[in-house]
KOLZA-136467 format. One record per residue (C-alpha): residue number from 1; x, y, z. Coordinates in steps of 0.5 Angstrom, whole numbers, plus 2048, in hexadecimal, padded with zeros to 3 digits. Example, Ala and Ser with C-alpha at 12.3 -4.5 7.8 and 13.67 -1.06 7.14 Angstrom:
# residues 2
k 1 | px 819 | py 7F7 | pz 810
k 2 | px 81B | py 7FE | pz 80E
***
This chain:
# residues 436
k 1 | px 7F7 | py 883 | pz 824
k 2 | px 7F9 | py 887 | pz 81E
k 3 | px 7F9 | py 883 | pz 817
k 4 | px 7FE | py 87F | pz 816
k 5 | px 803 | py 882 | pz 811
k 6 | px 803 | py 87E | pz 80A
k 7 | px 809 | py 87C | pz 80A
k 8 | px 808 | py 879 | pz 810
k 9 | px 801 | py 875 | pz 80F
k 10 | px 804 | py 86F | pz 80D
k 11 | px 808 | py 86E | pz 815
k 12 | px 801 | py 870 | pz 818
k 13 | px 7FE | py 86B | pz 814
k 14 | px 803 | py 865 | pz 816
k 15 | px 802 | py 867 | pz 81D
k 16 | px 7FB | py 867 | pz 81D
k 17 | px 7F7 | py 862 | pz 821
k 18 | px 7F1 | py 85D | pz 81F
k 19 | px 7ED | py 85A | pz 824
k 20 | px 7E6 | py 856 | pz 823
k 21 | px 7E0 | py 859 | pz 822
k 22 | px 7DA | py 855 | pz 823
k 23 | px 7D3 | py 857 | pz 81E
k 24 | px 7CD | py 852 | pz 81E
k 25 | px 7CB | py 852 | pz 817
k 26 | px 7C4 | py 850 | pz 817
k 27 | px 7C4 | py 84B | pz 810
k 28 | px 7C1 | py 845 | pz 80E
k 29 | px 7C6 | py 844 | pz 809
k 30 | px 7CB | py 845 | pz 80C
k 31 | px 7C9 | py 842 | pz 812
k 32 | px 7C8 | py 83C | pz 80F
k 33 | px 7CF | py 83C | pz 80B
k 34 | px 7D2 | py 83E | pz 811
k 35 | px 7CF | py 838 | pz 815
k 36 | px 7D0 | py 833 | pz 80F
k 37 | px 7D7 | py 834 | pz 80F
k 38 | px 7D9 | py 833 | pz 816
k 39 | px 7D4 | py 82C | pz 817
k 40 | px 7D9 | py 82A | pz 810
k 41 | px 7DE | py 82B | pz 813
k 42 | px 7DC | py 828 | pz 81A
k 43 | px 7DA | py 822 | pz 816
k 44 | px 7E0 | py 822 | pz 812
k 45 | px 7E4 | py 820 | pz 818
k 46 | px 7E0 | py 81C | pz 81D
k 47 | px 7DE | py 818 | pz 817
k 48 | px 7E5 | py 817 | pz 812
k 49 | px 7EA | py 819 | pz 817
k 50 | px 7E9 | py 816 | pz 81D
k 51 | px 7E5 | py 811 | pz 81D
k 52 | px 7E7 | py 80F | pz 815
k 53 | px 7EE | py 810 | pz 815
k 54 | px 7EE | py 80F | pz 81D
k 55 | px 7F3 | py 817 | pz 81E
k 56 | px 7F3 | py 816 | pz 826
k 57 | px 7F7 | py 810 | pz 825
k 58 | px 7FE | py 80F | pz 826
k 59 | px 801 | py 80B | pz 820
k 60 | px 807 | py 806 | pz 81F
k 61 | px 809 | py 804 | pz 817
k 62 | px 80F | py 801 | pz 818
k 63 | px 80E | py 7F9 | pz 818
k 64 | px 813 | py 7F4 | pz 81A
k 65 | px 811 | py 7EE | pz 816
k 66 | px 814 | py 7E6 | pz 816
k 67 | px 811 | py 7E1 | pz 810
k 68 | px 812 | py 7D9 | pz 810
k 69 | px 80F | py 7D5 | pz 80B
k 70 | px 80E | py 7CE | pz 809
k 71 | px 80B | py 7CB | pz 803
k 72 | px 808 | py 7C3 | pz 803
k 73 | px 806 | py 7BF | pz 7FE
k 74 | px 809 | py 7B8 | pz 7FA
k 75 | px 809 | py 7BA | pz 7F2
k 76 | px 80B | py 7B5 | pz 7EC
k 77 | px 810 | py 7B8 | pz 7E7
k 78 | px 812 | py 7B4 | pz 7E1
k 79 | px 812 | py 7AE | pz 7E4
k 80 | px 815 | py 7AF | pz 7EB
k 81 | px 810 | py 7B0 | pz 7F1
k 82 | px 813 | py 7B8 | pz 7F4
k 83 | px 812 | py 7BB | pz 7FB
k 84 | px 814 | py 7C2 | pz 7FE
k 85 | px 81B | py 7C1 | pz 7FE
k 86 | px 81A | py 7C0 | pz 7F6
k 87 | px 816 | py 7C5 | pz 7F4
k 88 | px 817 | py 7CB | pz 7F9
k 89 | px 81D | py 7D0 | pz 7F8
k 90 | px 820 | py 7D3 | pz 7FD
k 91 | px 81F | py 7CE | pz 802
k 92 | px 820 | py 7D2 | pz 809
k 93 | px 818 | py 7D4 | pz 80A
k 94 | px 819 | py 7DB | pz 808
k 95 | px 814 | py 7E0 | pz 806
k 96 | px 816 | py 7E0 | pz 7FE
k 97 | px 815 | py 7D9 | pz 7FB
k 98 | px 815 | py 7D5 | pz 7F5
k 99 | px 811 | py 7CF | pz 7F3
k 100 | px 814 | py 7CD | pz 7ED
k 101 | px 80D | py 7C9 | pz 7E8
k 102 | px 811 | py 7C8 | pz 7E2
k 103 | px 819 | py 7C5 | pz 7E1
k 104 | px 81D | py 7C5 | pz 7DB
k 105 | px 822 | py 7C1 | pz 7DC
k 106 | px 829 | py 7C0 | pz 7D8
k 107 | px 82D | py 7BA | pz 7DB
k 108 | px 835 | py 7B8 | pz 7DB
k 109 | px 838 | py 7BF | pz 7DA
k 110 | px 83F | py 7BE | pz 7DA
k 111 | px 845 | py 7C4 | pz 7D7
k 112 | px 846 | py 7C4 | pz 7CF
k 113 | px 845 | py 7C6 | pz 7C9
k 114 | px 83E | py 7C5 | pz 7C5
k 115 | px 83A | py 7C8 | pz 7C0
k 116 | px 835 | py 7CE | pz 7C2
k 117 | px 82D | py 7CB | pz 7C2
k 118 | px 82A | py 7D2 | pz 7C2
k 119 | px 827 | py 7D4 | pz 7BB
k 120 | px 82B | py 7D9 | pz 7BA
k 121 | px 832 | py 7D7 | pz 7BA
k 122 | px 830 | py 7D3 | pz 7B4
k 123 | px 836 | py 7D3 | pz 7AF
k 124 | px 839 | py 7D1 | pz 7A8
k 125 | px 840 | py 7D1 | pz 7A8
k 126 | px 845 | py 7D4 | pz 7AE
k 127 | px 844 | py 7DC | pz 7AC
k 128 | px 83D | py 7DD | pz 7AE
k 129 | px 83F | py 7DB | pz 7B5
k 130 | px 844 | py 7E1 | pz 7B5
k 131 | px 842 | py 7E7 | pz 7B6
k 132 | px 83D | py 7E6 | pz 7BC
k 133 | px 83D | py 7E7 | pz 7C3
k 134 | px 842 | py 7E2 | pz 7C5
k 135 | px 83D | py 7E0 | pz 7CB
k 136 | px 836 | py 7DB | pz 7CA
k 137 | px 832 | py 7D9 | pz 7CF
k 138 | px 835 | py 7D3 | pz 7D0
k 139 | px 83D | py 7D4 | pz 7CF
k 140 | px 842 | py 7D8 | pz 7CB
k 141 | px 842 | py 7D8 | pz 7C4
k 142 | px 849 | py 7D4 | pz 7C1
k 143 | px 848 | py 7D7 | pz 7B9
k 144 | px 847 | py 7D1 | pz 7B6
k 145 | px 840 | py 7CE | pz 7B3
k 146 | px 83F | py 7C7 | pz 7B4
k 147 | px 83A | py 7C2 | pz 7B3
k 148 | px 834 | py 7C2 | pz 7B8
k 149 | px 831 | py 7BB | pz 7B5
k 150 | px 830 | py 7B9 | pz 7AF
k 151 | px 82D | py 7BE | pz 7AB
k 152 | px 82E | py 7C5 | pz 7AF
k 153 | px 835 | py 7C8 | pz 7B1
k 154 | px 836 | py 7CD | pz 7B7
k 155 | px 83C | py 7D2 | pz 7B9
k 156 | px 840 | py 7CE | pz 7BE
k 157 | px 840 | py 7D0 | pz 7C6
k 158 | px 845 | py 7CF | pz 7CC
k 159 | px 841 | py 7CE | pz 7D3
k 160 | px 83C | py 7C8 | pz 7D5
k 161 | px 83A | py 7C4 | pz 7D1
k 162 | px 835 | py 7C1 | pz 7CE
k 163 | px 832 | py 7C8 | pz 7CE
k 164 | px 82B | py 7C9 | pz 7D0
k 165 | px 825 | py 7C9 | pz 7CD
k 166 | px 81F | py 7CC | pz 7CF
k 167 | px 819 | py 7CC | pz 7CA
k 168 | px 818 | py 7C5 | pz 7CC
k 169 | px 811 | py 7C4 | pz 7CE
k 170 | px 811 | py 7C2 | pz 7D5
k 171 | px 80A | py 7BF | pz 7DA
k 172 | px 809 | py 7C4 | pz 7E0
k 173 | px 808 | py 7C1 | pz 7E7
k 174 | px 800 | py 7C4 | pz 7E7
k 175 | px 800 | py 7C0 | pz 7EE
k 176 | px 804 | py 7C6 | pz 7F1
k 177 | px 7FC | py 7CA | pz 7F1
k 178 | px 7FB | py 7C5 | pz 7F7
k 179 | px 801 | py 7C6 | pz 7FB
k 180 | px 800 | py 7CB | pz 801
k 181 | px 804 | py 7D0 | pz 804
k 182 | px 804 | py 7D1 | pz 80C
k 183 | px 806 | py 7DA | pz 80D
k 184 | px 809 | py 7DA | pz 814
k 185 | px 80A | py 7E2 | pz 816
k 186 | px 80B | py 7E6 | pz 81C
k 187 | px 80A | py 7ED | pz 81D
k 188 | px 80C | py 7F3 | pz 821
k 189 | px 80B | py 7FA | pz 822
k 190 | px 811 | py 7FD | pz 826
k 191 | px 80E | py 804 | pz 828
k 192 | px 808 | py 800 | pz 82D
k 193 | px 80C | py 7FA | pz 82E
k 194 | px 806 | py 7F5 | pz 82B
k 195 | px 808 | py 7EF | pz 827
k 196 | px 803 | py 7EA | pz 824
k 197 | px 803 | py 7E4 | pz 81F
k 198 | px 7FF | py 7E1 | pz 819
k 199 | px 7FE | py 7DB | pz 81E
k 200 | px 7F8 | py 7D9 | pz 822
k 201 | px 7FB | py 7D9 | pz 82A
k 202 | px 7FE | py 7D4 | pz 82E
k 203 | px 7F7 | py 7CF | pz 830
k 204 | px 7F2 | py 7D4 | pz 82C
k 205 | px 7F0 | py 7CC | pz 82A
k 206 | px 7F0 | py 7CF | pz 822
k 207 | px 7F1 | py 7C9 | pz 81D
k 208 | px 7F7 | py 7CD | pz 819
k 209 | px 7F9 | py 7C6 | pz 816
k 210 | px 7F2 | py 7C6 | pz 812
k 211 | px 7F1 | py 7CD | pz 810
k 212 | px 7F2 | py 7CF | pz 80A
k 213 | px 7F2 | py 7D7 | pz 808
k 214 | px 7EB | py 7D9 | pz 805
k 215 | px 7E9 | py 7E0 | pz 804
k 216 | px 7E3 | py 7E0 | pz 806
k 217 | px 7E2 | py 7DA | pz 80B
k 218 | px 7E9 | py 7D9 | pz 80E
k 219 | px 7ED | py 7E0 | pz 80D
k 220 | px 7F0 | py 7DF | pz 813
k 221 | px 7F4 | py 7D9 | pz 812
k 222 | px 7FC | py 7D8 | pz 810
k 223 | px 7FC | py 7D2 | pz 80B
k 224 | px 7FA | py 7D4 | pz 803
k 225 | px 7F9 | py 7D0 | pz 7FD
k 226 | px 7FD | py 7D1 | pz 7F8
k 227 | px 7F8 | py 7D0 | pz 7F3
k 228 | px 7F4 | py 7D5 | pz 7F7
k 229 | px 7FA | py 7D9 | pz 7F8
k 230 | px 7FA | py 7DB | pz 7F1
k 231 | px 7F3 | py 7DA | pz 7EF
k 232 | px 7F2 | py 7E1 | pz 7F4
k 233 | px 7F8 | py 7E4 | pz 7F1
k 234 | px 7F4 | py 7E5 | pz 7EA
k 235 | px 7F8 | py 7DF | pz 7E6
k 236 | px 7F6 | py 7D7 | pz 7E3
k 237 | px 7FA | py 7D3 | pz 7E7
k 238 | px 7FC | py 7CE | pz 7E0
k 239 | px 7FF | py 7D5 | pz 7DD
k 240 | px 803 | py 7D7 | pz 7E3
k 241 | px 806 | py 7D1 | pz 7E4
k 242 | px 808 | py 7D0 | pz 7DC
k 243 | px 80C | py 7D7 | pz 7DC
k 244 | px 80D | py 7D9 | pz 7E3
k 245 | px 80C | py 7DF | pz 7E7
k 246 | px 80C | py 7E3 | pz 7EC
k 247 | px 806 | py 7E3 | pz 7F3
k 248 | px 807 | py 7E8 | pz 7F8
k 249 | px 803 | py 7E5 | pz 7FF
k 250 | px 802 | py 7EC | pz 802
k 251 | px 800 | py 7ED | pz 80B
k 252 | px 7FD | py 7F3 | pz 80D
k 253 | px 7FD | py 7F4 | pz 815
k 254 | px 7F6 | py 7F9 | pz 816
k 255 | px 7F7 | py 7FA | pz 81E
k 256 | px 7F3 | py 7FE | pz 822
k 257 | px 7F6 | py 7FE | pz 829
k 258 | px 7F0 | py 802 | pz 82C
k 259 | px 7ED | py 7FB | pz 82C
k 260 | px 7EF | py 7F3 | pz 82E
k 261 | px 7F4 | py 7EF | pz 82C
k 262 | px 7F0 | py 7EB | pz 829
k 263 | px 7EE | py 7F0 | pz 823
k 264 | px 7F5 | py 7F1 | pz 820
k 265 | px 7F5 | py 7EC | pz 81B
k 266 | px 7F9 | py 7EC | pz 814
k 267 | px 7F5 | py 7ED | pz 80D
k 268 | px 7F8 | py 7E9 | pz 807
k 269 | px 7F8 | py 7EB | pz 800
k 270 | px 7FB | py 7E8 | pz 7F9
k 271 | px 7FE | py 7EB | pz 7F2
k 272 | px 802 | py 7E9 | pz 7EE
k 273 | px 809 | py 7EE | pz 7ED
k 274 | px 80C | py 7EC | pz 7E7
k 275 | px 80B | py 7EE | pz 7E0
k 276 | px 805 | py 7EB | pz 7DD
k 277 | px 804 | py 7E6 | pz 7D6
k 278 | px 805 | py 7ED | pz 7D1
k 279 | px 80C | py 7EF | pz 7D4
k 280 | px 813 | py 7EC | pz 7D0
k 281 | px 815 | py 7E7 | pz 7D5
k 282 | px 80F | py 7E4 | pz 7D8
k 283 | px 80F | py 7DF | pz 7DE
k 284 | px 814 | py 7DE | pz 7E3
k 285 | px 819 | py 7D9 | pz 7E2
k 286 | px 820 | py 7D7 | pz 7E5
k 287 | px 826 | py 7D3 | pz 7E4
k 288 | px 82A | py 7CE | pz 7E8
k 289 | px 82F | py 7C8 | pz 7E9
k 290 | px 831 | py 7C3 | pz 7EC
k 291 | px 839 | py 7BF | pz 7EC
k 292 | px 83B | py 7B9 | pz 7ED
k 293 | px 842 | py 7B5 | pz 7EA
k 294 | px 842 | py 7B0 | pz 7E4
k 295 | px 844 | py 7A9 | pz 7E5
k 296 | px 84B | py 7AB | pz 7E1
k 297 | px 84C | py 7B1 | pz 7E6
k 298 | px 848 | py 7B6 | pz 7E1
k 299 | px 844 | py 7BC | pz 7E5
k 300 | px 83D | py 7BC | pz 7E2
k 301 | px 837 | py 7BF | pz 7E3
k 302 | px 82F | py 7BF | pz 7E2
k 303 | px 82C | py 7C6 | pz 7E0
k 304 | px 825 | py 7C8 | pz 7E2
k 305 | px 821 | py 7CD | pz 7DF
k 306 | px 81B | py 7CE | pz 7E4
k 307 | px 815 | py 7D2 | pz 7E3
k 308 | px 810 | py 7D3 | pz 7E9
k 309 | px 80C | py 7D7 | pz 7ED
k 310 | px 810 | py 7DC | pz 7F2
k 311 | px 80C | py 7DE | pz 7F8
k 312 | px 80E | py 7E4 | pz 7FB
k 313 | px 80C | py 7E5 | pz 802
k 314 | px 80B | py 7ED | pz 805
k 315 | px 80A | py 7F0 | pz 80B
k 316 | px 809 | py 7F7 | pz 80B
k 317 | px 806 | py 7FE | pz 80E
k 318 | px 804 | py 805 | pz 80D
k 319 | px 7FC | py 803 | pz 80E
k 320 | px 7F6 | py 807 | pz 812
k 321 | px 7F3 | py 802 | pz 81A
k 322 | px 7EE | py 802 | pz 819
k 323 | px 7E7 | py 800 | pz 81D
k 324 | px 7E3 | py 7FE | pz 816
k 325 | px 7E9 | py 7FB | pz 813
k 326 | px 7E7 | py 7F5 | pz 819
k 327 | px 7E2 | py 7EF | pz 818
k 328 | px 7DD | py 7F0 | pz 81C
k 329 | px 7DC | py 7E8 | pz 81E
k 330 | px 7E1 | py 7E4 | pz 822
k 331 | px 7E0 | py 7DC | pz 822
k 332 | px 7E6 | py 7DC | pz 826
k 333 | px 7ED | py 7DF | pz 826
k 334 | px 7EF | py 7DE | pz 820
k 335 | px 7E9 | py 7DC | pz 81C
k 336 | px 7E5 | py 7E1 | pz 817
k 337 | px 7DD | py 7E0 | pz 817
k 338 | px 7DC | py 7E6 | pz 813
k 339 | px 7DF | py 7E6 | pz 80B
k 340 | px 7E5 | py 7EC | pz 80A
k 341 | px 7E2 | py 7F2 | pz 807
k 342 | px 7E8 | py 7F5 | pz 806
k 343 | px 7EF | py 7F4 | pz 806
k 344 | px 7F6 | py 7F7 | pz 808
k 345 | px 7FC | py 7F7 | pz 805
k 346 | px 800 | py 7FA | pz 809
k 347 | px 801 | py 7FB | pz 812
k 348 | px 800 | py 800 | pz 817
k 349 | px 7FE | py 800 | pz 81E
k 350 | px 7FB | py 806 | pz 822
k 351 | px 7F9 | py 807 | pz 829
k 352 | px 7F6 | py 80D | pz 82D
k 353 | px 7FA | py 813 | pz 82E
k 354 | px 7F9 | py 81A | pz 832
k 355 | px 7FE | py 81D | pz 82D
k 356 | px 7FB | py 81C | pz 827
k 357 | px 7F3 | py 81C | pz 829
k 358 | px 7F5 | py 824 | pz 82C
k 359 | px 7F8 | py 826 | pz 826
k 360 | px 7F3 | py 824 | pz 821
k 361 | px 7EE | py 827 | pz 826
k 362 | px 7F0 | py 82E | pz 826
k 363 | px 7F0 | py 82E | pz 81F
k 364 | px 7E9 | py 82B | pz 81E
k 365 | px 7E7 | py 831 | pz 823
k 366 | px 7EC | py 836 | pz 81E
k 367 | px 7E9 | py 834 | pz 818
k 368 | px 7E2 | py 836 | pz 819
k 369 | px 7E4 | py 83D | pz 819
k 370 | px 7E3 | py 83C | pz 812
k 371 | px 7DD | py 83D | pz 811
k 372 | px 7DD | py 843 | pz 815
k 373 | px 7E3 | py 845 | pz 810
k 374 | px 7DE | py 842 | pz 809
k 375 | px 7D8 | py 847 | pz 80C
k 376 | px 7DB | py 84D | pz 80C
k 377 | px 7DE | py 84D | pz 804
k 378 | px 7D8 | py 84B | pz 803
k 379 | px 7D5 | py 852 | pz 807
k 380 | px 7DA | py 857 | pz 806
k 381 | px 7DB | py 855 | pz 7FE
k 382 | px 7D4 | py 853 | pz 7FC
k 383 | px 7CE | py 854 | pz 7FE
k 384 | px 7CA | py 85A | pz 7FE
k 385 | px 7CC | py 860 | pz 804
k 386 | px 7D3 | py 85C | pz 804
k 387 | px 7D5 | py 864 | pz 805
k 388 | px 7D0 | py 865 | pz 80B
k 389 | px 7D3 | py 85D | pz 80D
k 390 | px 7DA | py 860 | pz 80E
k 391 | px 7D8 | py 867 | pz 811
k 392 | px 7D6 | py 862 | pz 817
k 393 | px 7DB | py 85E | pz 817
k 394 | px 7E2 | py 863 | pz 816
k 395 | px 7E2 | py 869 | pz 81B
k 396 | px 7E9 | py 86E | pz 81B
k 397 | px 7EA | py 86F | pz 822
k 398 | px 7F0 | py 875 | pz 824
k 399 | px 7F5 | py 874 | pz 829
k 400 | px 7F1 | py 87A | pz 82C
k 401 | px 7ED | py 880 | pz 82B
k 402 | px 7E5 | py 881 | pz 82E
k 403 | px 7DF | py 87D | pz 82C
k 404 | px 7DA | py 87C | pz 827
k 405 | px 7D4 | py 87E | pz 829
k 406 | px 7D0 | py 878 | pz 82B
k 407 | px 7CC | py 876 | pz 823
k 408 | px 7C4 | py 876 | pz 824
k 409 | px 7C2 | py 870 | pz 824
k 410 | px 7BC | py 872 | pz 81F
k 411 | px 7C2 | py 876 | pz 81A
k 412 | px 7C2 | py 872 | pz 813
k 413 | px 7C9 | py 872 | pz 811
k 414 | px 7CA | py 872 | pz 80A
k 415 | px 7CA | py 86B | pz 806
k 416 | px 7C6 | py 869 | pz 80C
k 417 | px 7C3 | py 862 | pz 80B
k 418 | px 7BC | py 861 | pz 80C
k 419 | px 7B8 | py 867 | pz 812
k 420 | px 7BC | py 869 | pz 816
k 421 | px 7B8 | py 867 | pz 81C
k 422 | px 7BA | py 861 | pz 81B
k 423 | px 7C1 | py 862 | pz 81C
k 424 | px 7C3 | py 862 | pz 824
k 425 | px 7CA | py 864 | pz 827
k 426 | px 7CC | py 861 | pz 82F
k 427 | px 7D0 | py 866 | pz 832
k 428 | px 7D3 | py 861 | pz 837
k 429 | px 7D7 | py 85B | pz 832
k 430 | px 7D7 | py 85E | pz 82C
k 431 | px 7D3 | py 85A | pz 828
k 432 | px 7CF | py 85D | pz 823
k 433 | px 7C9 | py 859 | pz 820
k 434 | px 7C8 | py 85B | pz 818
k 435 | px 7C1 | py 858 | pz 815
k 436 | px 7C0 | py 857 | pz 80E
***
C-alpha cells in the first residue's frame, strides 16, 4: 500500500485500530509494584468496602420515628410540695419538653397605670421620659414621670401592673436532679417493612420499672436520671438549673438486617444544644400567665418568669449497619453485658442485596488493572531501556502488504536490554517475554 499523502495522515491515524499485546517483562521491581498494587486494592475492598462499610448491602435512611415522654418526681418550691403537672411544660408527653427548676413569680396583675421598675427608665421630670420608644418591657410609656417610692421617680407605663421584676434572687428547685425521665420511642423503616422499639418485648420478664439508664451497665434501658442526663452532657447540674439550657437526648438506630432481630438496638448520646455561659443570653428561660377574676370583677393575672432545663429528644439518620457497631454479649432481649464503645448519632438499616454486591464486585475486579496501568509509566518513562521497553510493546501493522522477515532470535536490537539471548518471542500467542 502507497504511503499516505500528508494532507491525509491525520484520517489514516483516526481510523487506526489499537489491539492488546502481551510482553512478559522480567523485573523484579516492577513485579514487585505490580503485585503491590493489586494486593492494596484487593485489601482496600475486602477489608474497607464490604466488610467495614458493608457495600453488598441494600440500605434504608428514611426512618419514621414516634417519642412520648414522662417525667416523675415530687419537688418542693417555695413552700408548696410540685408535681408534674407544676413543674412540666407543655404537659402532652412530646418529644420536646421543659422542666421548669426556678420561678420568678409576679402576683395580682390587673390593667393600668404604674411607675416602670426597669433601671433605665429612671426620671427626673416628664421630659426624660419623652423621646424614648413608647414600648418597655412591661407597658406603654404615658410621658409622665412619677414617683417609684420615696426617693426614686420612673416614667410612667400603661399595660399590667405592678410591673416585673426580674433580678430577685430566687431558690432553685436541686430536686429535679433526682427526677426521672421514661423515653418511649418506636421506629420503622419502610423500605424493609421492619419496625422495632426501645422497650423490651411483651413477657421478655426484663424489670423496666427498676432500671435506670447507664452507659456502661444499662445502656439499654429507656428511664434516664435527670441528673445523669446532664452530668453525660458535659454540664453541673446546679448551674444548669439556675439559668436554664438546653440538652438534646439523641437515638441512633445502627441495624444489620443480615443478622437477628434481637440485634438492632438504638444507641443514646446527650449534648447541649444552646449557647454556652460566654454568649450575650445565656440560659433558657420563659414567660407565662395564669388568669382568674378578682372579687370586684377585675380581670387579673400571676406572671411567671421560668427558667429550666429543655430536653430536646431526637430520632434520626444517615449512619453506616454495621457488624462491629453490635455488642458482642446479649444477657436477654433487651439487656447489654458488654459497655458501648462506640455511639451513634443518626439510623440506618441495611440488608443484603445482588444489586449492589455485583456492582462493587466489578469495580473491585476493574480497579486492579491499575497496577498494570502504574507499571507501564513506570517502564516506558523511567527506567533504563524504556525505549527498547517500547519497541516491544508497540508494533505498526499495515492494512496489507508482505511480511517482515521473521526476527532471528539471536539479533541484538538496538537499545536492547541485557543479552539478548535472554529474550524469547512466541510465534503462537503473541507474547514477548523481555528480561532485564
Amino acid at each position: 500500500m502507497p504511503p499516505p499523502r500528508p494532507g491525509t495522515r491525520w484520517v489514516t491515524d483516526f481510523f487506526s485500530y489499537e489491539t492488546t499485546k502481551s510482553v512478559v517483562v522480567k523485573s523484579w521491581v516492577v513485579g514487585a509494584i505490580n503485585r503491590g498494587v493489586q494486593l492494596l486494592i484487593l485489601t482496600y475492598f475486602i477489608g474497607w468496602v464490604f466488610l467495614h462499610e458493608k457495600a453488598y448491602q441494600v440500605r434504608d435512611t428514611v426512618i419514621e420515628s414516634s417519642v412520648v415522654t414522662k417525667v416523675k418526681g415530687i419537688g418542693h418550691y417555695a413552700g408548696r410540695v410540685l408535681d408534674t403537672a407544676d413543674y412540666v411544660t407543655p404537659h402532652q408527653g412530646t418529644s420536646v419538653f421543659v422542666v421548669v427548676t426556678k420561678q420568678i413569680l409576679t402576683e395580682n396583675q390587673a390593667q393600668g397605670v404604674c411607675p416602670e421598675s426597669e433601671a433605665e427608665y429612671r426620671c427626673t421630670a416628664d421630659r426624660d421620659c419623652r423621646g424614648k420608644s413608647p414600648a418597655t418591657g412591661s407597658g406603654v410609656l404615658t410621658g409622665r414621670c412619677v414617683p417609684y417610692n420615696g426617693t426614686l421617680r420612673t416614667c410612667e407605663i400603661r399595660g399590667w401592673c405592678p410591673p416585673e421584676v426580674d433580678t430577685v434572687d430566687v431558690p432553685v428547685m436541686l430536686e429535679a436532679e433526682n427526677f426521672t425521665l421514661f423515653i418511649k420511642n418506636s421506629i420503622r423503616f419502610p423500605l424493609f417493612g421492619f419496625e422495632k422499639a426501645n422497650l423490651p418485648p411483651p413477657g421478655s420478664g426484663g424489670e423496666l420499672g427498676r432500671c435506670r439508664f447507664h452507659p456502661e451497665r444499662q445502656p439499654l434501658c429507656p428511664i434516664l436520671r435527670l441528673g445523669d442526663v446532664v452530668r453525660l452532657a458535659g454540664q453541673d447540674f446546679p448551674t444548669l438549673a439556675a439559668t436554664g439550657g438546653v440538652l438534646g437526648i439523641k437515638i441512633g438506630w445502627v441495624c444489620d438486617l443480615d443478622h437477628a432481630w434481637e440485634r438492632c438496638l438504638p444507641r443514646y448520646s446527650f449534648t447541649r444544644l444552646d449557647g454556652l455561659a460566654r454568649t450575650p443570653a445565656p440560659g433558657y428561660n420563659f414567660r407565662h400567665a395564669r388568669y382568674y377574676r378578682w372579687q370586684d370583677g377585675t380581670e387579673r393575672r400571676t406572671l411567671t418568669k421560668a427558667f429550666g432545663i429543655r430536653f430536646d429528644v431526637l430520632v434520626y439518620g444517615n449512619v453506616r449497619a454495621g457488624l462491629g457497631a453490635f455488642p458482642r454479649t446479649l444477657e436477654g432481649p433487651w439487656r447489654v453485658g458488654t459497655p458501648l464503645q462506640r455511639v451513634s448519632l443518626h439510623s440506618q438499616a441495611g440488608k443484603f442485596g445482588i444489586v449492589p454486591t455485583l456492582i462493587n464486585t466489578v469495580a473491585a475486579f476493574t480497579s486492579i488493572g491499575v497496577g498494570t496501568v502504574l507499571c507501564d509509566i513506570i517502564l516506558l518513562n523511567f527506567l533504563k531501556g524504556a525505549e527498547h521497553y517500547k519497541a516491544r510493546k508497540f508494533e505498526e501493522v499495515p492494512e496489507a502488504g508482505v511480511p517482515a522477515p521473521p526476527t532471528s532470535p539471536t539479533a541484538c536490537p538496538p537499545g536492547a536490554l541485557g543479552g539478548c539471548s535472554r529474550d524469547k518471542q512466541s510465534t503462537d500467542s503473541g507474547t514477548f517475554s523481555l528480561g532485564l
